[in-house]
Backbone bond lengths (Angstrom), bond angles and torsions (degrees), N, CA, C in turn:
res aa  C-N    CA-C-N  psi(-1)  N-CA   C-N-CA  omega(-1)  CA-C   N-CA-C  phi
1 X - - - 1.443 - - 1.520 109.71 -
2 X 1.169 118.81 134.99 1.484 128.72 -173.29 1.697 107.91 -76.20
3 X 1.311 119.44 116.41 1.163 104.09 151.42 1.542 128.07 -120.92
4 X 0.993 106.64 -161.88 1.787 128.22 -178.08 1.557 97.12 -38.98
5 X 1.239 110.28 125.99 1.740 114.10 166.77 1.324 98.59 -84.71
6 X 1.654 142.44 5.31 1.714 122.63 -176.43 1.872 85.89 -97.97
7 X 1.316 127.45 -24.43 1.354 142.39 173.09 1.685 104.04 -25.29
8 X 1.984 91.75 -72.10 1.221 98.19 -162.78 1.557 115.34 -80.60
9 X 1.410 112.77 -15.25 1.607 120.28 171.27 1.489 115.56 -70.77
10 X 1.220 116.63 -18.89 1.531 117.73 167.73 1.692 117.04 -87.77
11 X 1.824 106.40 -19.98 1.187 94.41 178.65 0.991 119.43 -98.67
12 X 1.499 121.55 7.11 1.573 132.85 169.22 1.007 123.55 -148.44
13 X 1.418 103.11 73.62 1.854 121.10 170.57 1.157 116.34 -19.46
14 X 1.457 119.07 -51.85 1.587 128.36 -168.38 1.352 111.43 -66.36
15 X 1.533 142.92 -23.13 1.059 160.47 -145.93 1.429 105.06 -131.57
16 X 1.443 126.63 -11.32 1.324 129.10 165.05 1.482 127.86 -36.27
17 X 1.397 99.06 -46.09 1.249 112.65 -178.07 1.811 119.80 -61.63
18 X 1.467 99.43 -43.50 1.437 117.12 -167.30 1.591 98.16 -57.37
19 X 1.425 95.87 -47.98 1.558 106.67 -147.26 1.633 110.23 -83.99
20 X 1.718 101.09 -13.18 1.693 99.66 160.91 1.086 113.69 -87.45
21 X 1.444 121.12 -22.35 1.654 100.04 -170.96 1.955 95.32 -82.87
22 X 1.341 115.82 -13.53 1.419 110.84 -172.59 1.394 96.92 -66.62
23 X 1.264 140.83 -82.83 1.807 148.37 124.64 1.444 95.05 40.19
24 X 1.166 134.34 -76.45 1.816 145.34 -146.80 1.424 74.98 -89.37
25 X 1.211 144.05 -72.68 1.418 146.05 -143.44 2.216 99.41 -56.72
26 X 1.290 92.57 -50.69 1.529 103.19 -170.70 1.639 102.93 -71.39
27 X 1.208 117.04 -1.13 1.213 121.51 -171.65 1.840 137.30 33.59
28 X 1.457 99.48 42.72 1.453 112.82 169.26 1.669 100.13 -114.33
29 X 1.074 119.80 -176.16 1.334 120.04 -175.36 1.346 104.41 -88.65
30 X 1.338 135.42 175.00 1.644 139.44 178.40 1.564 96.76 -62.02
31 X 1.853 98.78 -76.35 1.447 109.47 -178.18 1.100 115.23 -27.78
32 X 1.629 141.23 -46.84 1.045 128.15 -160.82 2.198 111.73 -93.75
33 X 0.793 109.95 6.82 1.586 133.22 -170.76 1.501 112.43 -63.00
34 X 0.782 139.54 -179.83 1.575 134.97 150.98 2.062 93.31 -170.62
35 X 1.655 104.90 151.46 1.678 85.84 -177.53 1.532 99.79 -128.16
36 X 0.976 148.63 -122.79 1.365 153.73 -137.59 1.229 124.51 143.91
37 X 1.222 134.31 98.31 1.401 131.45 -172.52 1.977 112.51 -70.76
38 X 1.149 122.52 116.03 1.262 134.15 -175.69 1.157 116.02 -74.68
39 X 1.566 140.26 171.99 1.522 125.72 126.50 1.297 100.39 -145.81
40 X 0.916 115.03 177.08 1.760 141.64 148.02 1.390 144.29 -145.82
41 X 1.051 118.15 170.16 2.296 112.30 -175.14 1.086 83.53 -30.12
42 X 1.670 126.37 -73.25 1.504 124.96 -144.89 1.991 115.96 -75.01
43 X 1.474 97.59 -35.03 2.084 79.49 -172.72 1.825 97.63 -139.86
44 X 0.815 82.64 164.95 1.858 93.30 173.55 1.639 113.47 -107.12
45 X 1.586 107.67 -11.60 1.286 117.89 -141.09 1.491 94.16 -123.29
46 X 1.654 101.77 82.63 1.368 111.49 161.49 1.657 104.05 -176.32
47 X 1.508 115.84 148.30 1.660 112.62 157.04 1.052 124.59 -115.07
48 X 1.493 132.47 162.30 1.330 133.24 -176.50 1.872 97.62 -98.55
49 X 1.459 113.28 123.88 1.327 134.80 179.32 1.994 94.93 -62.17
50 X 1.342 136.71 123.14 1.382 114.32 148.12 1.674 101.73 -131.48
51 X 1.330 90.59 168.80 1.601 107.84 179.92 1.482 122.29 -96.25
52 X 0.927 133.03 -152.45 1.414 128.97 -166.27 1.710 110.24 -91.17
53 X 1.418 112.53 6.64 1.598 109.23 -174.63 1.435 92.33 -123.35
54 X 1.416 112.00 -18.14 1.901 120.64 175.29 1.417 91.75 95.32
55 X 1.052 131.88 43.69 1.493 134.46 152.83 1.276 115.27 -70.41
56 X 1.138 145.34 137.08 1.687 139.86 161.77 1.252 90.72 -62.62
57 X 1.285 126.11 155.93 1.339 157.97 -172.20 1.468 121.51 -167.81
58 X 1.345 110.55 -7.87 1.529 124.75 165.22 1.433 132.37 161.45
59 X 0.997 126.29 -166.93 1.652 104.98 -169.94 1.806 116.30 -164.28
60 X 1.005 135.87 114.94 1.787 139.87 -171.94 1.534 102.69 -82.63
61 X 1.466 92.27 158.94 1.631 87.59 174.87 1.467 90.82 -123.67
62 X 1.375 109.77 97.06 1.582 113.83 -168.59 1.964 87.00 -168.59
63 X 1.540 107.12 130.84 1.578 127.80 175.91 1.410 103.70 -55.09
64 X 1.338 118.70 136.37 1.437 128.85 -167.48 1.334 105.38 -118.14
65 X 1.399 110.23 -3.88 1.860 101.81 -174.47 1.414 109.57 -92.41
């Protein structure tokens, strides 16, 4: 289930950075964001950026669980 991308920026200070410029990059606002934690064989360590209809719109390479 997708939630709030300000969620995961509060729960990982260190990753703040990544995940605003990912946000500015996808060009919707933060507030309006929600992300999705991904995986695959190869990484655990990325989310899918979506917007308010759950479109991808961009994506961090930062752990979402």
């Amino acid at each position: 289930r997708a939630k709030p991308l300000t969620e995961l920026i509060a729960r990982r200070p260190q990753d703040a950075e990544t995940l605003r410029k990912a946000a500015q990059d996808s060009g919707v606002d933060v507030a309006n964001l929600r992300y999705l934690p991904l995986t695959s064989s190869k990484t655990k360590d990325w989310v899918a950026l979506l917007d308010a209809k759950l479109n991808m719109v961009g994506w961090a390479p930062v752990d979402g669980f």
